[in-house]
PQR file with spaces between the fields and no chain letter, atoms N, CA, C, O and H, PARSE charges and radii, in Angstrom:
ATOM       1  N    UNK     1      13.950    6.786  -10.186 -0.4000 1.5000
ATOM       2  CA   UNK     1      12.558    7.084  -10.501 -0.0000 2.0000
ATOM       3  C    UNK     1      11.662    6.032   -9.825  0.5500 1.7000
ATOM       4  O    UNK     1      11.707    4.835  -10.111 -0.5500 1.4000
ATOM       5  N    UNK     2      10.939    6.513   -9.011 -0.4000 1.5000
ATOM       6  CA   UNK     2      10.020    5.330   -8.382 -0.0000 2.0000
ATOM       7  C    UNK     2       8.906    4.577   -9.939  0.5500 1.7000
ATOM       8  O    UNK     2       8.581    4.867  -11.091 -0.5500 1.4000
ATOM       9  H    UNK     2      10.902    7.486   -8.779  0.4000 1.0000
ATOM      10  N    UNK     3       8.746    3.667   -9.062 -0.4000 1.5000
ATOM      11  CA   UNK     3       7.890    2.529   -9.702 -0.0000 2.0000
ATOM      12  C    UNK     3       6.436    2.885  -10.083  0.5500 1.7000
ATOM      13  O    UNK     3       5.882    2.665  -11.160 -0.5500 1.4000
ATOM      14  H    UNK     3       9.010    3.432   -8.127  0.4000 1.0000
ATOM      15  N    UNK     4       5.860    3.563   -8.831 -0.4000 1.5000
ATOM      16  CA   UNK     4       4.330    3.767   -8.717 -0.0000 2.0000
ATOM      17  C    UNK     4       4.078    5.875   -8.419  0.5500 1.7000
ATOM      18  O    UNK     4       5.109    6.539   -8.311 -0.5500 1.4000
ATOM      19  H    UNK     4       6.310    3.742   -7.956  0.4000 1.0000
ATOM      20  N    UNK     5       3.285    6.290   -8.370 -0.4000 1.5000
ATOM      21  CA   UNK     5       3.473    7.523   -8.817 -0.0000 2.0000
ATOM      22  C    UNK     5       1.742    7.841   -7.106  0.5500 1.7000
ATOM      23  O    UNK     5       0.860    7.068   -6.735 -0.5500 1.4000
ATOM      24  H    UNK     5       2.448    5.750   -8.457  0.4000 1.0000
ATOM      25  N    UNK     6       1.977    8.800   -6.801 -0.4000 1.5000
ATOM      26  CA   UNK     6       1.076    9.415   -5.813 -0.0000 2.0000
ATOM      27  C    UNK     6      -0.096    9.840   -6.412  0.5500 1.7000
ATOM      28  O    UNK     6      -0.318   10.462   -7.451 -0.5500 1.4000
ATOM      29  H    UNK     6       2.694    9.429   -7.103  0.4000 1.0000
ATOM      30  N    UNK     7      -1.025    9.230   -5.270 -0.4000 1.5000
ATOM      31  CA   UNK     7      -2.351    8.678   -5.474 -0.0000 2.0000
ATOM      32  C    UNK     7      -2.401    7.303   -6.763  0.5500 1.7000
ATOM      33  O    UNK     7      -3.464    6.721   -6.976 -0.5500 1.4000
ATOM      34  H    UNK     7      -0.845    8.725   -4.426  0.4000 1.0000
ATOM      35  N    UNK     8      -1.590    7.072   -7.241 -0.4000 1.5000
ATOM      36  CA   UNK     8      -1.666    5.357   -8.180 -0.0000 2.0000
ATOM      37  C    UNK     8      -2.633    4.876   -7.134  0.5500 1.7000
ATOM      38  O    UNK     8      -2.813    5.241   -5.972 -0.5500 1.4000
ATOM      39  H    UNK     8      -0.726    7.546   -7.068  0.4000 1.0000
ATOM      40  N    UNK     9      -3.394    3.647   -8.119 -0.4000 1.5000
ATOM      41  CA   UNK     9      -4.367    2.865   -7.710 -0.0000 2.0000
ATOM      42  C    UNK     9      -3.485    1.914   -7.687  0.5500 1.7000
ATOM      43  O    UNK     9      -2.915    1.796   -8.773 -0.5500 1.4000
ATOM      44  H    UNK     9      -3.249    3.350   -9.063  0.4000 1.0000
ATOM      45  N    UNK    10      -3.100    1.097   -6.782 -0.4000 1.5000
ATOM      46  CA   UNK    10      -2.284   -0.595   -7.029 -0.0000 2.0000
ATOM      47  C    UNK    10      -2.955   -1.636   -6.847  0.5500 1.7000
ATOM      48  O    UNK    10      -4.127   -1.426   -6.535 -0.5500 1.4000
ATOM      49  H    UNK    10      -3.563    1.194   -5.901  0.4000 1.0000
ATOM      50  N    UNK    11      -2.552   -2.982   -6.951 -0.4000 1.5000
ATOM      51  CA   UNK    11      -2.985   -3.944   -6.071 -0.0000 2.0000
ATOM      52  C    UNK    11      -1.998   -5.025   -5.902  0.5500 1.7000
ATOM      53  O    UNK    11      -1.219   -5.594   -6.666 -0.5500 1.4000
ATOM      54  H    UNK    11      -1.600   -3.152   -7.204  0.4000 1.0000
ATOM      55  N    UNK    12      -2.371   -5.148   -4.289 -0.4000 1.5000
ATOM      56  CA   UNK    12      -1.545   -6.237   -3.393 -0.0000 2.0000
ATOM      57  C    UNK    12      -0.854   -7.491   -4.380  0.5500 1.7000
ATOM      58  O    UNK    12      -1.702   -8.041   -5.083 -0.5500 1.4000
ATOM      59  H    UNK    12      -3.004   -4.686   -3.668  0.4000 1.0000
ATOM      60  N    UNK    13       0.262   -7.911   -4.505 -0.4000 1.5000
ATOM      61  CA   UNK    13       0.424   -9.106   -5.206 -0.0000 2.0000
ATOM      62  C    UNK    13       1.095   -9.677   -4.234  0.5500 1.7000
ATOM      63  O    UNK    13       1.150  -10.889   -4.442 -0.5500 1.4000
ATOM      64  H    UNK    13       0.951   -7.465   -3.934  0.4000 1.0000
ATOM      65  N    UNK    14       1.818   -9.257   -2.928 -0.4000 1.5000
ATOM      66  CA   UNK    14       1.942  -10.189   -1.914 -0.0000 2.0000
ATOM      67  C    UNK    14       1.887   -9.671   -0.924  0.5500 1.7000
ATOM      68  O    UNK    14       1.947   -8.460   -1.134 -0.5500 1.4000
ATOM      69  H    UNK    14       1.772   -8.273   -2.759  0.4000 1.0000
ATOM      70  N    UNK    15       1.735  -10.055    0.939 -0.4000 1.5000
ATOM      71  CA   UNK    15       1.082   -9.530    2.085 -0.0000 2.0000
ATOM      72  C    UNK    15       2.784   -9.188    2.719  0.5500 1.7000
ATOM      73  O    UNK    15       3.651  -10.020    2.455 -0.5500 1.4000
ATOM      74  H    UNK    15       1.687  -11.040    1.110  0.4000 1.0000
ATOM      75  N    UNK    16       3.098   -8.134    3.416 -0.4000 1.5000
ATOM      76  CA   UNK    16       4.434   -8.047    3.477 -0.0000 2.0000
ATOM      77  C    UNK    16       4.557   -8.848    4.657  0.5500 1.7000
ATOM      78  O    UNK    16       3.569   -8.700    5.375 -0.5500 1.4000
ATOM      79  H    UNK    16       2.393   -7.458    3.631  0.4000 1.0000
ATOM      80  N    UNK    17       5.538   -9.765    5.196 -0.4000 1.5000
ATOM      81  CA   UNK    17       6.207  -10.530    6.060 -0.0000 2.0000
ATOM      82  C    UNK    17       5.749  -10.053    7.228  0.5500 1.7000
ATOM      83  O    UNK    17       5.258  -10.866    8.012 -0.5500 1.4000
ATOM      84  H    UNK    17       6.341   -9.885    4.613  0.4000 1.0000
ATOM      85  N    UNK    18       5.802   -8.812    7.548 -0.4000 1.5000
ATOM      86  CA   UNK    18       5.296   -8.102    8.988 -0.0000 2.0000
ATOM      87  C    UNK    18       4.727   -6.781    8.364  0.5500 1.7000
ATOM      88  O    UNK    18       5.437   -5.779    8.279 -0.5500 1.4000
ATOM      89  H    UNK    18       6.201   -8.152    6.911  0.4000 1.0000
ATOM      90  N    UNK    19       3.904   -6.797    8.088 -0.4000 1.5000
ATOM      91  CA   UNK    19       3.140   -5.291    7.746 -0.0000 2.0000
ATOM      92  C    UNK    19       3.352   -4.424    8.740  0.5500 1.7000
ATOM      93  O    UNK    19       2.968   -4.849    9.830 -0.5500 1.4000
ATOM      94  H    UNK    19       3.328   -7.611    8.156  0.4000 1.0000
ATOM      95  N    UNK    20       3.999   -2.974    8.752 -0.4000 1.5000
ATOM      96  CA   UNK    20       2.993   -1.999    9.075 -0.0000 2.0000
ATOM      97  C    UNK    20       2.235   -1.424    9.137  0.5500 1.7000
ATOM      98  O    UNK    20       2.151   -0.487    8.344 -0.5500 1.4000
ATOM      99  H    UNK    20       4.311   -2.628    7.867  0.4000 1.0000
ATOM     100  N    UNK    21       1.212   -1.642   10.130 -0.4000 1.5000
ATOM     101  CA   UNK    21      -0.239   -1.455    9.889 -0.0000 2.0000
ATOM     102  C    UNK    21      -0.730    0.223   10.222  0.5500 1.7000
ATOM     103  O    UNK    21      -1.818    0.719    9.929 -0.5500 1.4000
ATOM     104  H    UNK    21       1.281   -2.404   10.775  0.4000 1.0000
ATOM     105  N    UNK    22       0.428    0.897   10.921 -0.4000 1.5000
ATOM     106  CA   UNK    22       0.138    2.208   11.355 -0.0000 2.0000
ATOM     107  C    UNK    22      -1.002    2.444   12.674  0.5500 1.7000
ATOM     108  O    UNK    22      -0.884    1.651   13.608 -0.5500 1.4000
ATOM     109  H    UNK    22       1.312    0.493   11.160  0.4000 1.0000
ATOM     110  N    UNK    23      -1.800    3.217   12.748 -0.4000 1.5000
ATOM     111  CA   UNK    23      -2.811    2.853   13.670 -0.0000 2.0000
ATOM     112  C    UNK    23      -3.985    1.818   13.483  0.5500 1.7000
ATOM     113  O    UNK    23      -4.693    1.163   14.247 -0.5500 1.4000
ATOM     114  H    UNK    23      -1.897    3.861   11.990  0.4000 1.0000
ATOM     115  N    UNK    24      -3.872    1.964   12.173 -0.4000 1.5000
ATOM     116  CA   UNK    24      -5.401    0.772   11.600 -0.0000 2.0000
ATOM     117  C    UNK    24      -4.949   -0.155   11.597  0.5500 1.7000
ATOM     118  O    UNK    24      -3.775   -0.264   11.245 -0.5500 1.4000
ATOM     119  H    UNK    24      -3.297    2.497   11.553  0.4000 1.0000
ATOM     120  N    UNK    25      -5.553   -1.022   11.916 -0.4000 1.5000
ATOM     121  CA   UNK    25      -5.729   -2.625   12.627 -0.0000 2.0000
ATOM     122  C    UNK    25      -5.718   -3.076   11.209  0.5500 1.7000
ATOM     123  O    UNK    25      -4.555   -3.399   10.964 -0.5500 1.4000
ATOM     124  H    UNK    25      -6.507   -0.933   12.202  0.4000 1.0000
ATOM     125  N    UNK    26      -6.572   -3.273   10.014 -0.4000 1.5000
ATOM     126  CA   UNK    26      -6.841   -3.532    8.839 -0.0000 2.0000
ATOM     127  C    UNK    26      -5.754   -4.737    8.094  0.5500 1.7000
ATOM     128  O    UNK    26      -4.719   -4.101    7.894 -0.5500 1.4000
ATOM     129  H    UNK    26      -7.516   -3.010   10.213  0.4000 1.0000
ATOM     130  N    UNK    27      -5.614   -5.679    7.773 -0.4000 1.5000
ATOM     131  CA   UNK    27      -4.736   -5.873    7.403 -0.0000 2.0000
ATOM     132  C    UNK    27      -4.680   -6.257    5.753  0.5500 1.7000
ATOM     133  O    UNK    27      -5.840   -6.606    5.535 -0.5500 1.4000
ATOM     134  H    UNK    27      -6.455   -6.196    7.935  0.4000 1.0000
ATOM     135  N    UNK    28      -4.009   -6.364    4.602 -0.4000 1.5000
ATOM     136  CA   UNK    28      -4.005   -6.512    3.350 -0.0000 2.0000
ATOM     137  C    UNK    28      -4.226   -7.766    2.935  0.5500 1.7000
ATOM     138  O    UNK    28      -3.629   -8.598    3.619 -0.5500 1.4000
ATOM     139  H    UNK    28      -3.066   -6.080    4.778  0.4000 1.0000
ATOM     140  N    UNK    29      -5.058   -8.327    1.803 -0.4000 1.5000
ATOM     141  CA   UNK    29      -4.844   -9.239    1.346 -0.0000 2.0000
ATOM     142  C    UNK    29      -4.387   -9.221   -0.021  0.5500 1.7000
ATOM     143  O    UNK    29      -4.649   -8.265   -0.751 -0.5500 1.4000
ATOM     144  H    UNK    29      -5.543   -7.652    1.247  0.4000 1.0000
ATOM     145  N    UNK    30      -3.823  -10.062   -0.353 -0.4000 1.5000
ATOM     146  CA   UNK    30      -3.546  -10.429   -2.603 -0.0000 2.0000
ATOM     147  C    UNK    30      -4.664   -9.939   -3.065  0.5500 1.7000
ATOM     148  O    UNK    30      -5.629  -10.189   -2.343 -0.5500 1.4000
ATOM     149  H    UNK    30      -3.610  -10.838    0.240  0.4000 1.0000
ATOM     150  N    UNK    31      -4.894   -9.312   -4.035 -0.4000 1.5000
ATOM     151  CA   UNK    31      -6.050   -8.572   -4.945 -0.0000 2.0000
ATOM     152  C    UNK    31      -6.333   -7.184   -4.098  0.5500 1.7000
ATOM     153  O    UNK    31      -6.491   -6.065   -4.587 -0.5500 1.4000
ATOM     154  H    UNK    31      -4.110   -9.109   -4.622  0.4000 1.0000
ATOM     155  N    UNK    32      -6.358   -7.552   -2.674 -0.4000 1.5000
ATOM     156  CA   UNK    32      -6.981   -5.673   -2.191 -0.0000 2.0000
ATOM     157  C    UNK    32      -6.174   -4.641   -3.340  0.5500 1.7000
ATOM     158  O    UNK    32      -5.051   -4.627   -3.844 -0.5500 1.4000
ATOM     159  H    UNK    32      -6.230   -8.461   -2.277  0.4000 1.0000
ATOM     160  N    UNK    33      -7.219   -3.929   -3.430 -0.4000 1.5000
ATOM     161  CA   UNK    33      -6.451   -2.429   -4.551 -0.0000 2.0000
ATOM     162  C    UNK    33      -6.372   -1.086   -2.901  0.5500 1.7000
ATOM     163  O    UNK    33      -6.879   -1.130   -1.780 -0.5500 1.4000
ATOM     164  H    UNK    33      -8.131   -3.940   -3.021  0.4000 1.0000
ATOM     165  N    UNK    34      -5.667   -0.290   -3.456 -0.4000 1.5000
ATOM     166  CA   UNK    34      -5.864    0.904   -2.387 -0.0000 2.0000
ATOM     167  C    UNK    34      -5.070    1.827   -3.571  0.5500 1.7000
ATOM     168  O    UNK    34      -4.800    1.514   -4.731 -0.5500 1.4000
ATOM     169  H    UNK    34      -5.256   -0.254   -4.367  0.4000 1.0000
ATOM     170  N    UNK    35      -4.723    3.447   -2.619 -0.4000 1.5000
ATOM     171  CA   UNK    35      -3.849    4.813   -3.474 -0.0000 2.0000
ATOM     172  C    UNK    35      -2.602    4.373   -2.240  0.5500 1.7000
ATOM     173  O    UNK    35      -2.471    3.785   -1.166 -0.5500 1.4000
ATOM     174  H    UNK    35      -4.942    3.701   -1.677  0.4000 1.0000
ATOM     175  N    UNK    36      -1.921    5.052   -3.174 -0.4000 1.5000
ATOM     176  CA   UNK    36      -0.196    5.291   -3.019 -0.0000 2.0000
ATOM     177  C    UNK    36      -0.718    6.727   -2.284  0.5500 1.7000
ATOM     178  O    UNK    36      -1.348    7.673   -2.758 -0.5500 1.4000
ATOM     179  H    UNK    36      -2.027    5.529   -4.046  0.4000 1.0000
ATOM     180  N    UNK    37      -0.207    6.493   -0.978 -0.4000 1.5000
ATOM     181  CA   UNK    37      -0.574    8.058   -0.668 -0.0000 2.0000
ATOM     182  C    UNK    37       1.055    8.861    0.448  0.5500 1.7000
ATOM     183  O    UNK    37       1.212    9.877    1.125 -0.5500 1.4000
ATOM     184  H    UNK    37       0.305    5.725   -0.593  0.4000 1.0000
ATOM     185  N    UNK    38       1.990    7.570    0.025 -0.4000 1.5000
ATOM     186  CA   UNK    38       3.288    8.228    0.471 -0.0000 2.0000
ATOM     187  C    UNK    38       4.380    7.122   -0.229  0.5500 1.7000
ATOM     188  O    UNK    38       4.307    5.893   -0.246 -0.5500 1.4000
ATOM     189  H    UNK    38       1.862    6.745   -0.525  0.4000 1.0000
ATOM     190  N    UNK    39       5.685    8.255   -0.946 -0.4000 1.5000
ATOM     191  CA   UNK    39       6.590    7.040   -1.527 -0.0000 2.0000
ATOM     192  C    UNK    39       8.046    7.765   -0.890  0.5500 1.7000
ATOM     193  O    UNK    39       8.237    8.974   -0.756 -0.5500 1.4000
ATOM     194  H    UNK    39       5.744    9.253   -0.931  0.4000 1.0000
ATOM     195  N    UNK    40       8.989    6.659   -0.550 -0.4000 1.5000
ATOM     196  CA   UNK    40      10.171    6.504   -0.605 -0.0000 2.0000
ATOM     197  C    UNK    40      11.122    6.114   -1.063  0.5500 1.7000
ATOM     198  O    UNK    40      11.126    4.984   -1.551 -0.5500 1.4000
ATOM     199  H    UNK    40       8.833    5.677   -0.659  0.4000 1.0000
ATOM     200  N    UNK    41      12.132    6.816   -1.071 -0.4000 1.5000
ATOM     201  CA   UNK    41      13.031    6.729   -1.573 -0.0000 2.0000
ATOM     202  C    UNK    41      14.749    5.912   -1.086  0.5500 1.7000
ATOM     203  O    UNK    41      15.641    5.212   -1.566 -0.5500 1.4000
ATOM     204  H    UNK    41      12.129    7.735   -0.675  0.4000 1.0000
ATOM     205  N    UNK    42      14.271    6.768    0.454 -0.4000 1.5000
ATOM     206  CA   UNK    42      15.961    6.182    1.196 -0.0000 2.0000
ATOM     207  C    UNK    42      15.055    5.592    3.010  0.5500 1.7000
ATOM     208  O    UNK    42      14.187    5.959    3.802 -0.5500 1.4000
ATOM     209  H    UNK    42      13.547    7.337    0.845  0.4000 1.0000
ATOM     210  N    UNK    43      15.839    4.732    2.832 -0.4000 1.5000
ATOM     211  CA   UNK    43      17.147    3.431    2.598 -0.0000 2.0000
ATOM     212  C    UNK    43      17.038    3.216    1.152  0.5500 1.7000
ATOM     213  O    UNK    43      17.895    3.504    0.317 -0.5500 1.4000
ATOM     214  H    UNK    43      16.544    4.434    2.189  0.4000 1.0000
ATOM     215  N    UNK    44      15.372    2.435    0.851 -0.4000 1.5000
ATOM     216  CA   UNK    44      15.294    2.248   -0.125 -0.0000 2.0000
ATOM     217  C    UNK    44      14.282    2.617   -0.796  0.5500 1.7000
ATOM     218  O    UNK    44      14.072    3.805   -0.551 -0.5500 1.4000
ATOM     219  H    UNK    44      14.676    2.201    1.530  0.4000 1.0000
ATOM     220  N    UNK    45      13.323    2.078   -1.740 -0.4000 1.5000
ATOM     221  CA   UNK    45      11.944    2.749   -2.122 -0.0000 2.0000
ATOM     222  C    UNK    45      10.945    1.935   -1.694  0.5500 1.7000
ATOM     223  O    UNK    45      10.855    0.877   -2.317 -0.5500 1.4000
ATOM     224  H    UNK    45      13.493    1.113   -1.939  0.4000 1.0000
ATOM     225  N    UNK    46       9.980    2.157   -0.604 -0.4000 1.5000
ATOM     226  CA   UNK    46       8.457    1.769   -0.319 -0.0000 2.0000
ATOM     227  C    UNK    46       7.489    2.734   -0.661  0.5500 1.7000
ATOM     228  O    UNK    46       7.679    3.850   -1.145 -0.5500 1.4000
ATOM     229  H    UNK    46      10.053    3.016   -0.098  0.4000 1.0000
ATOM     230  N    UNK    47       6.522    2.232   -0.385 -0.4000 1.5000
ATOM     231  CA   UNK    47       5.151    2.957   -0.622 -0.0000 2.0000
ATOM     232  C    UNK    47       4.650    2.669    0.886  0.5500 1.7000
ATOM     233  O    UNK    47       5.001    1.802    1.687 -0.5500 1.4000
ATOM     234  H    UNK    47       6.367    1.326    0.009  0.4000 1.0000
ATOM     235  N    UNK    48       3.646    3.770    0.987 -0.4000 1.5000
ATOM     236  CA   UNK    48       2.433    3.376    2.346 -0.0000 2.0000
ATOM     237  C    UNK    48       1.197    3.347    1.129  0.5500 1.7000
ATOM     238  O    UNK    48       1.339    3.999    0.095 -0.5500 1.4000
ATOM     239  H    UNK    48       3.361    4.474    0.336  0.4000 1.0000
ATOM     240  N    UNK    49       0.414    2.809    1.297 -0.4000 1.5000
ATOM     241  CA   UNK    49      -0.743    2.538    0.588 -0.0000 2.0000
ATOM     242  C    UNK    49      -1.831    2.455    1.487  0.5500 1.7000
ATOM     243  O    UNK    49      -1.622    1.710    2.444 -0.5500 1.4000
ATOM     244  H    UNK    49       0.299    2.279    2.137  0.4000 1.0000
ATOM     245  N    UNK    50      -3.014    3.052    1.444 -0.4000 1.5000
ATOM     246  CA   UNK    50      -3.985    3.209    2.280 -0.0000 2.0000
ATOM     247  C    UNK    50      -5.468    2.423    1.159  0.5500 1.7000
ATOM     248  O    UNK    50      -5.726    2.771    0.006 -0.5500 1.4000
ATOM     249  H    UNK    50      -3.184    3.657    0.666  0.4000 1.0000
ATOM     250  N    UNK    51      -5.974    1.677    1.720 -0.4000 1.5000
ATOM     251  CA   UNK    51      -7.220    0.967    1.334 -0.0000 2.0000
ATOM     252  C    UNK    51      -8.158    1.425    2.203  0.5500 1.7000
ATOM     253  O    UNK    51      -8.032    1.603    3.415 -0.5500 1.4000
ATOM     254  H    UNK    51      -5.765    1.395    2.656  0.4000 1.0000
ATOM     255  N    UNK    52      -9.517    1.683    1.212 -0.4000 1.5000
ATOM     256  CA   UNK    52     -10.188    2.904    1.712 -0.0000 2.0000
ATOM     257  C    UNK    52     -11.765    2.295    1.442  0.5500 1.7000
ATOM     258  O    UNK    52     -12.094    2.205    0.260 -0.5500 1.4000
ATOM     259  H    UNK    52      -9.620    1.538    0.228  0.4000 1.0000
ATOM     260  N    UNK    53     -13.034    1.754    2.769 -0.4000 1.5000
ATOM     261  CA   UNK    53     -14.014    1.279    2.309 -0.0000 2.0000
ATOM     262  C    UNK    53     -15.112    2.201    1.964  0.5500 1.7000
ATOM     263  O    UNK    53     -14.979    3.424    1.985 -0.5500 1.4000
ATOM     264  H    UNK    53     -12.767    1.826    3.730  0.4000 1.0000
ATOM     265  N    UNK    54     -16.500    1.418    1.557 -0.4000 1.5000
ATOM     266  CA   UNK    54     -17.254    2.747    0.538 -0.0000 2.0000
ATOM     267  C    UNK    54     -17.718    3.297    1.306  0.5500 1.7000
ATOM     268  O    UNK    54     -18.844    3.766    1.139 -0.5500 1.4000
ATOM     269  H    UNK    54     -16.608    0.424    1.540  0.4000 1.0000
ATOM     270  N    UNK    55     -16.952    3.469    2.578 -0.4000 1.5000
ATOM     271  CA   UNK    55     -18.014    4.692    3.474 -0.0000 2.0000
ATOM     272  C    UNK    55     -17.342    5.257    3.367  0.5500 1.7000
ATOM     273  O    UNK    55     -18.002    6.293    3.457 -0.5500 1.4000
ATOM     274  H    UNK    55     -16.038    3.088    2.713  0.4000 1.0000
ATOM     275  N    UNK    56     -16.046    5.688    3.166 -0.4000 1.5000
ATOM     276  CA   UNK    56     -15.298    6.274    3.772 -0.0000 2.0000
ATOM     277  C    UNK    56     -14.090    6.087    4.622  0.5500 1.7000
ATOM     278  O    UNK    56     -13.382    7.025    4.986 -0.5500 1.4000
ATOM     279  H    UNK    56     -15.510    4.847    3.093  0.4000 1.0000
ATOM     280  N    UNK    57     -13.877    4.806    4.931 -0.4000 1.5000
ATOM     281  CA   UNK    57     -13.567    4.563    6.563 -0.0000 2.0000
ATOM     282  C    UNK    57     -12.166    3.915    5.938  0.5500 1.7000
ATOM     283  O    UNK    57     -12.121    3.603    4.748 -0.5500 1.4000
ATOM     284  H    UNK    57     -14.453    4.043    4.634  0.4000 1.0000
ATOM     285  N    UNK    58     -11.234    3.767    6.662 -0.4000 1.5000
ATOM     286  CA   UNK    58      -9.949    3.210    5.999 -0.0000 2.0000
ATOM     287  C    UNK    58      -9.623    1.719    6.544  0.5500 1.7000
ATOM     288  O    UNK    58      -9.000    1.469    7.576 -0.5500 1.4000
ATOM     289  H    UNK    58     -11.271    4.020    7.629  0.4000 1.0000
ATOM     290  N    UNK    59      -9.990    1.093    5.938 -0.4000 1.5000
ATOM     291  CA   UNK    59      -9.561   -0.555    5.576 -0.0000 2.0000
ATOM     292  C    UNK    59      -8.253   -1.254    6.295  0.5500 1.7000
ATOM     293  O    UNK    59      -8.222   -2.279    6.976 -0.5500 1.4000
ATOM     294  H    UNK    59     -10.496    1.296    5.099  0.4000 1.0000
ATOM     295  N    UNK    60      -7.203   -0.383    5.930 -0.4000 1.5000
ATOM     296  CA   UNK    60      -5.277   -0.777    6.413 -0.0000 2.0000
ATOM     297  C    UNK    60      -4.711    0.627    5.468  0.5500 1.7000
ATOM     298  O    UNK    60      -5.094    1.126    4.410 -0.5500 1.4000
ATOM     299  H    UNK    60      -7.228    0.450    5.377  0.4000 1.0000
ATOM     300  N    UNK    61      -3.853    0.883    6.228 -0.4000 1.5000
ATOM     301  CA   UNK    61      -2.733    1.686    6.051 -0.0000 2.0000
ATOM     302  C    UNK    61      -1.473    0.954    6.149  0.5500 1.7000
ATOM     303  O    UNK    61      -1.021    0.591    7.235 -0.5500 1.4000
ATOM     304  H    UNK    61      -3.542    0.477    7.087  0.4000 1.0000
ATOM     305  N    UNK    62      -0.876    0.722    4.984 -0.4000 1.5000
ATOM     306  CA   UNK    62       0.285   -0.553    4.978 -0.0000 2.0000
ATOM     307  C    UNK    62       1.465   -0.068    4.288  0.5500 1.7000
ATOM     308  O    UNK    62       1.338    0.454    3.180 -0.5500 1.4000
ATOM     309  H    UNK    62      -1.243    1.016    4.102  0.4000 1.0000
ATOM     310  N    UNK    63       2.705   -0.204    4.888 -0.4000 1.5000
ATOM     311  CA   UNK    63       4.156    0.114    4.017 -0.0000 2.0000
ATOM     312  C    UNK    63       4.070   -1.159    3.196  0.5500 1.7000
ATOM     313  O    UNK    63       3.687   -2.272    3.558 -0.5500 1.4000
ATOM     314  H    UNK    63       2.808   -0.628    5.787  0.4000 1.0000
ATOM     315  N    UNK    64       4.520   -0.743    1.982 -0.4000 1.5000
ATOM     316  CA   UNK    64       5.200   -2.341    0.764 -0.0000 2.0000
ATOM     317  C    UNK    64       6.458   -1.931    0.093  0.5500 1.7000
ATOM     318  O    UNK    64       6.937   -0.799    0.020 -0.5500 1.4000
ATOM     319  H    UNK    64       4.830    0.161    1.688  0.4000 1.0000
ATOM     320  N    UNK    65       6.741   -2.632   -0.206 -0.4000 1.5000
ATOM     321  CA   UNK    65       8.313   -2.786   -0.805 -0.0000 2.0000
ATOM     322  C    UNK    65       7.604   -2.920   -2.801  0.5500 1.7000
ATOM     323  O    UNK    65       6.630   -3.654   -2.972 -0.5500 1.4000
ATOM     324  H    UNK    65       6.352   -3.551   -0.147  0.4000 1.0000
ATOM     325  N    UNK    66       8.044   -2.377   -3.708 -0.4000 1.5000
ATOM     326  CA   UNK    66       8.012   -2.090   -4.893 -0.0000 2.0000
ATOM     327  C    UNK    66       7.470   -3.792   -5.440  0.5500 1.7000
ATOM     328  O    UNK    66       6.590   -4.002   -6.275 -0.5500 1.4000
ATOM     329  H    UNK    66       8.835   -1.781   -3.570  0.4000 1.0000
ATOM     330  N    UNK    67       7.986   -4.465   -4.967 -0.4000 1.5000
ATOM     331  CA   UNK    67       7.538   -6.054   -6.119 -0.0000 2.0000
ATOM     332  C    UNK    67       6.633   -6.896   -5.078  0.5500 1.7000
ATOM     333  O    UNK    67       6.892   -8.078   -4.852 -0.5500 1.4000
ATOM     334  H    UNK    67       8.701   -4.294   -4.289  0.4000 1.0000
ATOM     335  N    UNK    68       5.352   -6.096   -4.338 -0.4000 1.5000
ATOM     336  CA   UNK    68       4.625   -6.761   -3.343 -0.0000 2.0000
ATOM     337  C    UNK    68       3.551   -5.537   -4.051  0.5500 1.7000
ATOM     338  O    UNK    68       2.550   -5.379   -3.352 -0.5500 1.4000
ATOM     339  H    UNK    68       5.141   -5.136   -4.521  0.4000 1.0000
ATOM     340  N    UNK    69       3.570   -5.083   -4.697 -0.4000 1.5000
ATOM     341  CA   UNK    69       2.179   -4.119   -5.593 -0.0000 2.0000
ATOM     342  C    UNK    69       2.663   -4.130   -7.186  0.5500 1.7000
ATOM     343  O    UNK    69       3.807   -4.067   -7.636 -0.5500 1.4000
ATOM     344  H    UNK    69       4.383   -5.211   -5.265  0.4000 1.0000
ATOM     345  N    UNK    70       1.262   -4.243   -7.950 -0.4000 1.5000
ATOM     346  CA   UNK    70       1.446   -3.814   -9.223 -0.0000 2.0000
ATOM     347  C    UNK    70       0.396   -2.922   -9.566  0.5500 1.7000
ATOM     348  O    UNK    70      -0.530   -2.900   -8.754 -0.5500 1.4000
ATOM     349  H    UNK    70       0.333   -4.294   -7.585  0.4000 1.0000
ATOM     350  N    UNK    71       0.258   -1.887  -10.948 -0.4000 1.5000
ATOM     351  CA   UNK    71      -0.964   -1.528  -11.103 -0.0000 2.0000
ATOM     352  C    UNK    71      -2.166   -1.738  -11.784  0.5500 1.7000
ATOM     353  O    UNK    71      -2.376   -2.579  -12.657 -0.5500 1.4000
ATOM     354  H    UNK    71       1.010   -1.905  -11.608  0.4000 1.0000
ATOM     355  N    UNK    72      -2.860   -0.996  -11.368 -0.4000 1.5000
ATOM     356  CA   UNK    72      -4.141   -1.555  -11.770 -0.0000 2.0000
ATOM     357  C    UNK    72      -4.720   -0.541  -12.900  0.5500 1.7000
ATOM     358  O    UNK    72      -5.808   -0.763  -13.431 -0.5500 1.4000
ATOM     359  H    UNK    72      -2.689   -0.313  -10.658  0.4000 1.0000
């Protein structure tokens, strides 16, 4: 059973070692919140989490590993 559930609100509790940033440049800090907007399962379980600013415009698109987010 995953940890965090699609569209969850999280926030960053650590920056991953080498982020994938996807096409957005954006990168995460500790406290950023964003949605769970893809989860895995195999190999193991990540999330992509997308942080999203008030225009509209997307912040970072970032893979995390389950104990590098909690919720909010």
């Amino acid at each position: 059973m995953p940890k965090f559930a699609m569209y969850q609100t999280v926030r960053v509790t650590r920056v991953p070692s080498t982020p994938n940033t996807w096409p957005i440049p954006g990168v995460p800090l500790v406290g950023d919140t964003g949605a769970v907007i893809e989860i895995y399962l195999e190999p193991h379980e990540a999330y992509t989490v997308e942080s999203v600013a008030s225009d509209g415009s997307a912040n970072w698109l970032v893979d995390f590993l389950p104990d590098e987010l909690e919720s909010v």
